[in-house]
TORKEZA-351255 format. One record per residue: residue in three letters; residue number from 1; x, y, z of N, C-alpha, C, CB in turn. Coordinates in Angstrom, 1 decimal, always signed. Glycine has a CB too. Example, Ala and Ser with C-alpha at 12.3 -4.5 7.8 and 13.67 -1.06 7.14 Angstrom:
+------+-----+--------+---------+--------+---------+----------+--------+--------+---------+--------+---------+----------+--------+
: rest :  nr : n_east : n_north :   n_up : ca_east : ca_north :  ca_up : c_east : c_north :   c_up : cb_east : cb_north :  cb_up :
+------+-----+--------+---------+--------+---------+----------+--------+--------+---------+--------+---------+----------+--------+
:  Ala :   1 :  +13.2 :    -5.7 :   +7.8 :   +12.3 :     -4.5 :   +7.8 :  +13.2 :    -3.3 :   +7.8 :   +11.3 :     -4.5 :   +9.0 :
:  Ser :   2 :  +12.8 :    -2.2 :   +7.1 :   +13.7 :     -1.1 :   +7.1 :  +12.9 :    +0.0 :   +7.9 :   +14.1 :     -0.6 :   +5.7 :
+------+-----+--------+---------+--------+---------+----------+--------+--------+---------+--------+---------+----------+--------+
END
This chain:
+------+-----+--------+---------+--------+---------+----------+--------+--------+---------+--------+---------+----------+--------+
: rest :  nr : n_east : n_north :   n_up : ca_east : ca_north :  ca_up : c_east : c_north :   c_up : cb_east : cb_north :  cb_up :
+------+-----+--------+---------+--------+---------+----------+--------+--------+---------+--------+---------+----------+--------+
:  Unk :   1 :   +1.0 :   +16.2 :  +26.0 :    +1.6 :    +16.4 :  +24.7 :   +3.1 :   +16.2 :  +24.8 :    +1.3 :    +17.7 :  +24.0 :
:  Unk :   2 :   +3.6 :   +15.4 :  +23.9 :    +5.0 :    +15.0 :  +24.1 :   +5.8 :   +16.4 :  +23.6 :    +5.5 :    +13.5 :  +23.2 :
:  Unk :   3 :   +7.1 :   +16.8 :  +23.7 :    +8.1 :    +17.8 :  +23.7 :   +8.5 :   +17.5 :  +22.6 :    +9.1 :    +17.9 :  +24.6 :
:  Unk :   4 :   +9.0 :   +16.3 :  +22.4 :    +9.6 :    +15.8 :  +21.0 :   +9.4 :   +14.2 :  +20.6 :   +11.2 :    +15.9 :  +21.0 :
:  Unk :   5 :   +9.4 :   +14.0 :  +19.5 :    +8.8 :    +12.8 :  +19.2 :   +9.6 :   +11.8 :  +19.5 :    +8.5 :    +12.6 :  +18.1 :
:  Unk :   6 :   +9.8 :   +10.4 :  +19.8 :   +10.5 :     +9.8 :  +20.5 :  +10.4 :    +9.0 :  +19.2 :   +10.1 :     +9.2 :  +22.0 :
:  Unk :   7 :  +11.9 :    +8.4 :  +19.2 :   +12.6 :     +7.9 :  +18.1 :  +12.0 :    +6.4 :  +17.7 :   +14.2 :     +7.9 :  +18.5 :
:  Unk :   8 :  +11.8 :    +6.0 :  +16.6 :   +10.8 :     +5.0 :  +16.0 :  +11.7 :    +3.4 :  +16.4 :   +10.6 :     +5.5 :  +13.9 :
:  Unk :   9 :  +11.1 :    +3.1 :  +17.3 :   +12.4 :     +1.8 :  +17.6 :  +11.0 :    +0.7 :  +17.8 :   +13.7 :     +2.0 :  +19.6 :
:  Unk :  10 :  +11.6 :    -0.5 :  +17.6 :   +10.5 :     -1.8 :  +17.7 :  +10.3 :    -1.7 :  +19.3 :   +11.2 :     -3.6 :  +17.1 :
:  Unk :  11 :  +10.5 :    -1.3 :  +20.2 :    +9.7 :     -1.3 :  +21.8 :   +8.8 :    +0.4 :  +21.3 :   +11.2 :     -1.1 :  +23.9 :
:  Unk :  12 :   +9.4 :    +1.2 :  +21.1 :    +8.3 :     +2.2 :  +21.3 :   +7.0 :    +2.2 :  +20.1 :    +9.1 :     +3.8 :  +21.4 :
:  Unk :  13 :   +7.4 :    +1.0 :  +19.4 :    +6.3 :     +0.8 :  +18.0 :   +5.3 :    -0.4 :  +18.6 :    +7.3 :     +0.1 :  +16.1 :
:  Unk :  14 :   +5.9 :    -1.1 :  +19.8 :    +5.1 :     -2.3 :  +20.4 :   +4.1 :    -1.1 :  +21.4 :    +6.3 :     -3.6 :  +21.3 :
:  Unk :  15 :   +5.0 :    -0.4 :  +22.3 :    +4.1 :     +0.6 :  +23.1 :   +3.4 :    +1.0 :  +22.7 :    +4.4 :     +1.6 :  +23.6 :
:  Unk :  16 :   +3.3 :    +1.9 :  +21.6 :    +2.2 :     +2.4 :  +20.7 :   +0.7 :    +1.5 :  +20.7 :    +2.8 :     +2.4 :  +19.1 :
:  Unk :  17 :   +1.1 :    +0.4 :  +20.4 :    +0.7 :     -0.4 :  +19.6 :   -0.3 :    -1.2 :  +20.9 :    +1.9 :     -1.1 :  +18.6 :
:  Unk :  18 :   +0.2 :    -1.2 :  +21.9 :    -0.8 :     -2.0 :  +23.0 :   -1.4 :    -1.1 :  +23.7 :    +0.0 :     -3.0 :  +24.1 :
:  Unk :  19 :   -1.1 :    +0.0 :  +23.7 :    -1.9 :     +1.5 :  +24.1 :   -3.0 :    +1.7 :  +23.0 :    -0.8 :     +3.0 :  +23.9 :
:  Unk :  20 :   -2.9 :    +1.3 :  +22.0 :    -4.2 :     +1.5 :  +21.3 :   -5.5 :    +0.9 :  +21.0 :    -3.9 :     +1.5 :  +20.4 :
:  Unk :  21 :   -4.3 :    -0.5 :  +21.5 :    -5.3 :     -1.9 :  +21.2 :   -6.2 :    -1.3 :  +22.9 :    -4.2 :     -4.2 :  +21.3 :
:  Unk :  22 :   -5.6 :    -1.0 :  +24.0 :    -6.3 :     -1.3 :  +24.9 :   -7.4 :    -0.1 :  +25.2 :    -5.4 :     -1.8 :  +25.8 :
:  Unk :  23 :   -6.6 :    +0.7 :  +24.4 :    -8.0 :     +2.1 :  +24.2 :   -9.3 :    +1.7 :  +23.5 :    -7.3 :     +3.7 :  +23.1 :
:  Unk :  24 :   -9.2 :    +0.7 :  +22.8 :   -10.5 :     +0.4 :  +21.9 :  -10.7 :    -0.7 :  +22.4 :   -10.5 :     +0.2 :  +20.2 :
:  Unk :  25 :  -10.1 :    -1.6 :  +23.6 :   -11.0 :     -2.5 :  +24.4 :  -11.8 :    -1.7 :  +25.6 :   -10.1 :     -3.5 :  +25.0 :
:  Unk :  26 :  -11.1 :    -0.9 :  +26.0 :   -11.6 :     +0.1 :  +26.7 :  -13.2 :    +0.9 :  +26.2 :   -10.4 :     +1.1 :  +26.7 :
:  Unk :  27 :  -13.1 :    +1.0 :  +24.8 :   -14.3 :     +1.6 :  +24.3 :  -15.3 :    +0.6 :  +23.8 :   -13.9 :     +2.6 :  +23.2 :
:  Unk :  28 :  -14.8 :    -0.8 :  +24.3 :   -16.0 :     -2.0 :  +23.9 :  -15.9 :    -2.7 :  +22.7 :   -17.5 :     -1.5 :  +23.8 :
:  Unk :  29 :  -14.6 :    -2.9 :  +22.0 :   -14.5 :     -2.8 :  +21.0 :  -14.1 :    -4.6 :  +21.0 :   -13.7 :     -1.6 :  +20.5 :
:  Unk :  30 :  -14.8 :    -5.5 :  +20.0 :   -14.7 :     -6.9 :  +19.9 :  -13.1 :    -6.9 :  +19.0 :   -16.1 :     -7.6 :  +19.1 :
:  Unk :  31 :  -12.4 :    -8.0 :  +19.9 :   -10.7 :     -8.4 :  +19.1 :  -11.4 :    -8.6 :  +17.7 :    -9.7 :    -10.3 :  +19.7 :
:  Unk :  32 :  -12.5 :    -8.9 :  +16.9 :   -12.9 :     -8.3 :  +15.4 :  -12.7 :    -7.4 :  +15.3 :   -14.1 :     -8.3 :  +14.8 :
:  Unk :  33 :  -13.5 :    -6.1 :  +15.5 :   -13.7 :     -5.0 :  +15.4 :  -12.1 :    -4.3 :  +15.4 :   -14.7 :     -4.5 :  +16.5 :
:  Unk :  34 :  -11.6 :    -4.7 :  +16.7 :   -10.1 :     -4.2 :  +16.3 :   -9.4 :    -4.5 :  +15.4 :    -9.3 :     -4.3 :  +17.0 :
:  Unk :  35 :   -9.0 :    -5.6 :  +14.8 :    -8.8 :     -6.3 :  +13.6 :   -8.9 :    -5.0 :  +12.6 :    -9.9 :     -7.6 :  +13.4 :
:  Unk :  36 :  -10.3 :    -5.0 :  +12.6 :   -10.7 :     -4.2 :  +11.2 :  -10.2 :    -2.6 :  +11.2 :   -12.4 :     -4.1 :  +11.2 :
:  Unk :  37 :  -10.7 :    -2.5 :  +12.8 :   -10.0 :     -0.8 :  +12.7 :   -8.3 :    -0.6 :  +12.1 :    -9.9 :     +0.1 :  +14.5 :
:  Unk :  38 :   -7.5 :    -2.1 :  +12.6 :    -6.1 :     -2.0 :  +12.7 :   -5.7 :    -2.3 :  +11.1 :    -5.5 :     -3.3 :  +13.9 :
:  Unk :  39 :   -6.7 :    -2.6 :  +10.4 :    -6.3 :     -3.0 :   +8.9 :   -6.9 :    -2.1 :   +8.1 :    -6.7 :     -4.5 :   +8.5 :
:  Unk :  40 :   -8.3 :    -1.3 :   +7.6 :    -8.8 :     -0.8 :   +7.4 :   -9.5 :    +0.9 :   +8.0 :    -9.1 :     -1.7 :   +7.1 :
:  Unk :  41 :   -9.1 :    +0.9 :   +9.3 :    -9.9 :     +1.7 :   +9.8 :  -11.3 :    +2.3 :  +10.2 :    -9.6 :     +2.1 :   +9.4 :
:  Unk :  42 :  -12.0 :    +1.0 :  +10.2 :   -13.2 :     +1.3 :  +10.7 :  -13.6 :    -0.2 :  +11.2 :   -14.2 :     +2.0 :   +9.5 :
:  Unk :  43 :  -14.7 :    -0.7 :  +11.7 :   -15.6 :     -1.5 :  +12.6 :  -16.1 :    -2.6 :  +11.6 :   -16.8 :     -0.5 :  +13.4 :
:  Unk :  44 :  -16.0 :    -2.0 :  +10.7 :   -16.8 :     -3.2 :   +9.5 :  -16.0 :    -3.6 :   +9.0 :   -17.8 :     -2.8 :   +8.4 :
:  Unk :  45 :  -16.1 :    -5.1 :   +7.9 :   -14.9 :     -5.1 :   +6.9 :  -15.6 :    -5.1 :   +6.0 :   -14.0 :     -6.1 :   +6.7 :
:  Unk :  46 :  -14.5 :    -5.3 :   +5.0 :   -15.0 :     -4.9 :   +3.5 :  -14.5 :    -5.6 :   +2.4 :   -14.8 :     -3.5 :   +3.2 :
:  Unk :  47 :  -14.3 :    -5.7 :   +1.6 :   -13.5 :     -6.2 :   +0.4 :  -13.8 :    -5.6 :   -1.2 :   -13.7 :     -7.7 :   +0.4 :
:  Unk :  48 :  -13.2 :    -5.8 :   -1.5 :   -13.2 :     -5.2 :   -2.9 :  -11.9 :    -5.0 :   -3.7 :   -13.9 :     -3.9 :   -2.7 :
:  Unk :  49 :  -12.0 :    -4.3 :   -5.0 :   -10.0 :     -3.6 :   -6.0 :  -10.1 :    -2.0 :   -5.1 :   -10.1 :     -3.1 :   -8.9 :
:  Unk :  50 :   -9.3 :    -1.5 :   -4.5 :    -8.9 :     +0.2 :   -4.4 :   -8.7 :    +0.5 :   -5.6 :    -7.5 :     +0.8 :   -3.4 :
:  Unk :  51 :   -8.7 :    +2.2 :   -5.6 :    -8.5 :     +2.6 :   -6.7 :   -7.1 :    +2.8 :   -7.1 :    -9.2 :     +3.6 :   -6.8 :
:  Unk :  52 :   -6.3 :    +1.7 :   -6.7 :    -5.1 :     +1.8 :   -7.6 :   -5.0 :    +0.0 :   -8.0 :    -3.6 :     +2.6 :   -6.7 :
:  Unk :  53 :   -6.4 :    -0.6 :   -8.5 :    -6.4 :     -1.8 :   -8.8 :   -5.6 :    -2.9 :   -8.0 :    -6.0 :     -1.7 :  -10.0 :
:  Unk :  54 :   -5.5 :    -2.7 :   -6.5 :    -4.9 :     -3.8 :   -5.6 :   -6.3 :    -4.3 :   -4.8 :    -3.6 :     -3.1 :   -4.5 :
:  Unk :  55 :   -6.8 :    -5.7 :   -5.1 :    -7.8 :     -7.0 :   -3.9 :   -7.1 :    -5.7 :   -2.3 :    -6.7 :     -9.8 :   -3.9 :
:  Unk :  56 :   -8.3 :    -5.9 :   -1.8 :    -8.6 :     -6.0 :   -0.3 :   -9.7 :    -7.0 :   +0.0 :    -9.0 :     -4.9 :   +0.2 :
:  Unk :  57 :   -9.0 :    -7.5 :   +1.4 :   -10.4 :     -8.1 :   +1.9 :  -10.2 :    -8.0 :   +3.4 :   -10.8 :     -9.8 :   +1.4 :
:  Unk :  58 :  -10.6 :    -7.3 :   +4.0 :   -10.6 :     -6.8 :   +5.3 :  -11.3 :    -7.9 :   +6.5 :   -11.4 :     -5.3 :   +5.2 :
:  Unk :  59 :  -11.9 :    -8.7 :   +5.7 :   -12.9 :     -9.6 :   +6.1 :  -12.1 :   -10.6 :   +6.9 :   -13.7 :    -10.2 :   +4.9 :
:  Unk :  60 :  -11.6 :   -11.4 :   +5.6 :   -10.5 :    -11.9 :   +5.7 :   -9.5 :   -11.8 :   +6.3 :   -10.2 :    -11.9 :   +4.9 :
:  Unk :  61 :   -9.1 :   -10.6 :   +6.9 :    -7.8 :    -10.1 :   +7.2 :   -8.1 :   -10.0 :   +8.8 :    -7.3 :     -8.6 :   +6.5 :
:  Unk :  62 :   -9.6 :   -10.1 :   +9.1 :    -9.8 :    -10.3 :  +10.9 :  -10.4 :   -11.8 :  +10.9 :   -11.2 :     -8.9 :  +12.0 :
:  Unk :  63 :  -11.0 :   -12.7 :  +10.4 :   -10.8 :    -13.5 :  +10.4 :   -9.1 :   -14.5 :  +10.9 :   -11.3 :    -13.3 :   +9.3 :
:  Unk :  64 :   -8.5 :   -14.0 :  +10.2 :    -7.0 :    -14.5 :  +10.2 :   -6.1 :   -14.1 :  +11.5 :    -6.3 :    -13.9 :   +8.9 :
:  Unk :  65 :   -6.8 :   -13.0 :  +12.1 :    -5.9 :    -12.6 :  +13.2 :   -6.7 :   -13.5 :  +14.4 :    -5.9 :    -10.7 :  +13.4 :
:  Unk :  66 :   -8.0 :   -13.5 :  +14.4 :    -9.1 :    -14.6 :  +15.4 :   -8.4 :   -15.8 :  +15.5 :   -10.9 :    -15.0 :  +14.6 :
:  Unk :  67 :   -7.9 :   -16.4 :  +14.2 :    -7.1 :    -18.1 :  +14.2 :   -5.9 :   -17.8 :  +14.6 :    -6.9 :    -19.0 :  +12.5 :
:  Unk :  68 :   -5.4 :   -16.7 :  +14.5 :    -3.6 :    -16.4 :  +15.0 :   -4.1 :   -16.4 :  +17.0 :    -2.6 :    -14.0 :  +14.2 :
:  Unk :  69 :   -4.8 :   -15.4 :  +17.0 :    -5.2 :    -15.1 :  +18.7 :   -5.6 :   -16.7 :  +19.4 :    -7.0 :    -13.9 :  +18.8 :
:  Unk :  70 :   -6.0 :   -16.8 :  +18.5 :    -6.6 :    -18.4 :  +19.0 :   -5.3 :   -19.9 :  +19.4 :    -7.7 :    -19.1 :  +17.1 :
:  Unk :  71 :   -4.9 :   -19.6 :  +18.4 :    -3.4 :    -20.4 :  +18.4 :   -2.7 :   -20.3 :  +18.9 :    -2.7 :    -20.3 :  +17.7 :
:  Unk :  72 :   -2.4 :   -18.9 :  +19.6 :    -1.5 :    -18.5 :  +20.9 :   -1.8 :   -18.5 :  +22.2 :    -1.1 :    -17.3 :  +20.8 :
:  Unk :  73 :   -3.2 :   -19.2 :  +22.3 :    -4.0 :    -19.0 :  +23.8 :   -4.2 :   -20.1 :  +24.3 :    -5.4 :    -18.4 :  +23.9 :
+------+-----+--------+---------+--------+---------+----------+--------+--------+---------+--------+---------+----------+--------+
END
């Protein structure tokens, strides 16, 4: 447990951020599946209006990261 929270800077928001990804590759988790957790929070996608009348499509939204991952490899 950290002492104090360490100050919100773009390296400790990238650290975060590759510590998590690699905890849910760690747990078997497909670059989809993360996608989905990273946009929606869970393993599945989904789409649909929320209840404050704003489109989601979560579907879509790992789809799009697969063609980005893809593009950079």
């Amino acid at each position: 447990m950290l002492k104090e929270i360490p100050k919100q800077t773009c390296k400790n928001e990238e650290t975060v951020a590759i510590l998590k990804i690699q905890q849910l590759l760690d747990r078997g988790f497909s670059e989809r599946q993360i996608a989905h957790v990273w946009n929606g929070g869970t393993v599945t996608c989904s789409s649909g209006v929320n209840r404050y009348g704003v489109p989601f499509d979560s579907c879509a939204y790992g789809d799009a990261i697969l063609r980005h991952l893809a593009s950079t490899q």
